[in-house]
N, C-alpha and C positions, 0 to 999 in steps of 0.2 A: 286581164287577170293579174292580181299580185304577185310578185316574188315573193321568194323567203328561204333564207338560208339558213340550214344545219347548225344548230346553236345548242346541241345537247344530244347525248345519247346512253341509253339504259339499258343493261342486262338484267335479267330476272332468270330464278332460279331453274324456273321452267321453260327457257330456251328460245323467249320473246326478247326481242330489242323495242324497244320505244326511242323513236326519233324525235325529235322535236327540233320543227325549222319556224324561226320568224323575224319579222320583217327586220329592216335597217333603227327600225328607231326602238324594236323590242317590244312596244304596245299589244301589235297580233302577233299569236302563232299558231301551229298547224301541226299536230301529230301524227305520227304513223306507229303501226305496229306491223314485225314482223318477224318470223322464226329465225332464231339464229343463224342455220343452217343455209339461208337462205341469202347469210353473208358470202359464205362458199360456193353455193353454187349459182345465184342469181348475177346480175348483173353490178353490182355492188353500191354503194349508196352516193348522191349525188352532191355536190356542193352545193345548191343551190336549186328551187322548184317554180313553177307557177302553180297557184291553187286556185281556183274558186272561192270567189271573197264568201260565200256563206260558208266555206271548209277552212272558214279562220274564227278561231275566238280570242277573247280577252289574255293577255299574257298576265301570273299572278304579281300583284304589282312589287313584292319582295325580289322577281327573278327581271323588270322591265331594264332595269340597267346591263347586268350581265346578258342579256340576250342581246339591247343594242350593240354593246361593245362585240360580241360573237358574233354575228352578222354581220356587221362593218369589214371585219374584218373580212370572214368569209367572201364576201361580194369583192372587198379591193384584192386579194388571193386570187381566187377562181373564177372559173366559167361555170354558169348554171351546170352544165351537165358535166364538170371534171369530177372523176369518182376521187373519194378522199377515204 
C-alpha cells in the first residue's frame, strides 16, 4: 500500500475538516473528511497513512509542488502514526 502524508487541511463552516495526505513526490493524494468535533474527541490526526492505491487520485497539478515539498517534509519529521 502507499504512504501519504498530511499535506493540507481545511475547515468548513459547517464543522467538516478536509484532510488531504499525499505522496513524497505530490503527484497522488488521498482525502478525508471528518467532523470537527471529532478533532476533540477522536483519536486525533496522523502524520502520515497507508491507503489503497485505488483510494489515491491525481494531485491538481497547480498544488503537485507544494504537496511534494509537504510531504517530504512530513515523512523526514514524523512517524506514520505521530499525531500532529
Amino acid at each position: 500500500m502507499p504512504t501519504v502524508w498530511l499535506v493540507d487541511r481545511q475547515f468548513d463552516s459547517k464543522g467538516l475538516v478536509r484532510l488531504t495526505y499525499a505522496t513524497e513526490d505530490g503527484e497522488r493524494m488521498h482525502t478525508k473528511e471528518l467532523a470537527e468535533q471529532r478533532l476533540v474527541t477522536g483519536d486525533g490526526i496522523t502524520a502520515g497513512r497507508e491507503v489503497e492505491e485505488n483510494a489515491l487520485g491525481e494531485s491538481p497539478a497547480e498544488e503537485v509542488e507544494r504537496f511534494a515539498s509537504e510531504a517530504s517534509k512530513m515523512a523526514a519529521e514524523h512517524d506514520l502514526d505521530d499525531r500532529v
